[in-house]
C-alpha positions as CSV (number, residue, x, y, z in Angstrom):
1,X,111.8,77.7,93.8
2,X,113.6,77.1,91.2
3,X,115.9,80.3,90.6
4,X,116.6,80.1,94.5
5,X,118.1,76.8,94.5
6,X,120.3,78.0,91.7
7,X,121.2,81.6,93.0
8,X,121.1,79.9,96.4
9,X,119.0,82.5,98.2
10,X,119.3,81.8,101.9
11,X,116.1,83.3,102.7
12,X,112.9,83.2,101.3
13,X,111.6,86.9,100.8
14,X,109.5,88.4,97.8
15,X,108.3,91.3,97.2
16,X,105.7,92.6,94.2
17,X,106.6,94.6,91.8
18,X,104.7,98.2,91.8
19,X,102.4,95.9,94.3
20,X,102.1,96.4,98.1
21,X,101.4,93.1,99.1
22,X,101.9,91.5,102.6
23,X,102.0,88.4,103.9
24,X,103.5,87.9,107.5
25,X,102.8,85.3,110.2
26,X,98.8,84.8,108.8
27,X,98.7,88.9,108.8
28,X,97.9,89.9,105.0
29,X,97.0,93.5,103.3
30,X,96.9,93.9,99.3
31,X,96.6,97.2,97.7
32,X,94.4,95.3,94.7
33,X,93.2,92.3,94.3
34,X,95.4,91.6,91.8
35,X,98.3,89.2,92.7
36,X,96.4,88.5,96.1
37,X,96.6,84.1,94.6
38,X,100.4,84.5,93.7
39,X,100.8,86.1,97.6
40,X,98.9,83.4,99.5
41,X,100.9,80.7,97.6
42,X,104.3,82.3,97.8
43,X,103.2,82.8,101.6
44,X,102.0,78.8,101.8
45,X,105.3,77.7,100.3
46,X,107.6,79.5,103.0
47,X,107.8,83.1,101.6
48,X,107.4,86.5,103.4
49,X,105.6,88.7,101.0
50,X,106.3,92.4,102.1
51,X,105.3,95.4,100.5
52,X,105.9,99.3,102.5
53,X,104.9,101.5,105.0
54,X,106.2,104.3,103.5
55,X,106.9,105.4,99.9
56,X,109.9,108.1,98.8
57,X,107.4,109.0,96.0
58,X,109.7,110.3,92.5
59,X,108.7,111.7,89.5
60,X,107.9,109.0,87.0
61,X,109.1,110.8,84.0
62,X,112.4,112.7,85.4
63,X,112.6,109.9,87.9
64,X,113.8,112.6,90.5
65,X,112.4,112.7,94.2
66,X,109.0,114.3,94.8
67,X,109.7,114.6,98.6
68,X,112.8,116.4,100.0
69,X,115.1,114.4,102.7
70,X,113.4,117.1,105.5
71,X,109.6,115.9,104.5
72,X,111.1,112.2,104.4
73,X,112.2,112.0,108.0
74,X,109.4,114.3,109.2
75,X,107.0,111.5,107.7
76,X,108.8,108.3,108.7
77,X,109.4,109.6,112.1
78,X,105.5,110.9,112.2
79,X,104.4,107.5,110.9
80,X,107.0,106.0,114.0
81,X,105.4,108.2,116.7
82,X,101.8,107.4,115.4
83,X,102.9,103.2,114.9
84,X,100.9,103.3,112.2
85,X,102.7,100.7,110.2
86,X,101.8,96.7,109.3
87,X,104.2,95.3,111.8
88,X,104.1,98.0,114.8
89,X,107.8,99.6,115.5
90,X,109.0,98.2,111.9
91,X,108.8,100.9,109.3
92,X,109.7,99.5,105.7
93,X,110.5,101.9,103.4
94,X,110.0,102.0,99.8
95,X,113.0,103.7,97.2
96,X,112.9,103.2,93.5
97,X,116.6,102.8,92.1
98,X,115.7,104.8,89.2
99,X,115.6,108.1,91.8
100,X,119.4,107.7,93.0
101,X,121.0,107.8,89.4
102,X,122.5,111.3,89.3
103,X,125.3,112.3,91.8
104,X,122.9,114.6,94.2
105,X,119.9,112.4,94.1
106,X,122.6,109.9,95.6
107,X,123.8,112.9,98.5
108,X,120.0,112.7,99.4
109,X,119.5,109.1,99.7
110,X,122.8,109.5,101.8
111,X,122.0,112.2,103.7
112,X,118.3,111.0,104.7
113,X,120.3,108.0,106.2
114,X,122.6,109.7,107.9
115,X,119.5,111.7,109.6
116,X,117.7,108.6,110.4
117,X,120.8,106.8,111.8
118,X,121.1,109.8,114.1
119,X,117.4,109.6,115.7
120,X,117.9,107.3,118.6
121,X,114.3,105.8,117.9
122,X,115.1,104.4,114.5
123,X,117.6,100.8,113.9
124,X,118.1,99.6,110.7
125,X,118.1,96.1,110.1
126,X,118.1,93.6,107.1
127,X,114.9,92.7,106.2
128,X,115.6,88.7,106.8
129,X,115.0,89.9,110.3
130,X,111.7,91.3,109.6
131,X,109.6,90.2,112.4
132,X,107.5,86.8,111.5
């Protein structure tokens, strides 16, 4: 509460590091038990706790992408046809920073986008608008 009030954050939205945690409108899923207290009481003071539907997996010691941009769409729109996500027709997606470093794992990011943006079944949207 404190480091919101002085970096002003407008919205109140947290999610767990290498944790995928939920906390939505009374709805809940953890991954471990671990963390599951700090989530309720982020959740009971206001926050929404969100973890992913969907993870762009990357190598954790070259930090390069395990899937290519074709398997990514082909999975996020497979897990959109089947709704099998926490909030049904929201798909969160999880990308690790540490993948996009080099020049053409940044034209993959890009061009993964650029895919998605063209499938008239898929919006993006900020996640402050994440359904409650």
């Amino acid at each position: 509460m404190k480091n919101a009030k002085l970096l002003k954050f407008s919205y109140k939205i947290a999610r767990f590091p290498a944790r995928n945690m939920w906390r939505i409108d009374g709805r809940k899923r953890d991954d471990i038990e671990c963390g599951s207290r700090t989530a309720d009481s982020l959740h009971h003071i206001g926050c929404k706790v969100v973890g992913w539907d969907i993870e762009w997996q990357h190598n954790g010691v070259a930090a390069t992408p395990v899937q290519s941009v074709d398997e990514m769409y082909k999975e996020i729109c497979t897990m959109d046809e089947k709704n099998n996500t926490f909030t049904p027709n929201n798909i969160v997606v999880l990308l690790h920073d540490e993948m996009f470093q080099k020049k053409w794992e940044e034209n993959e990011l890009k061009e993964l986008i650029d895919k998605l943006r063209k499938n008239k079944n898929i919006v993006f949207e900020q996640m402050r608008f994440y359904p409650q």
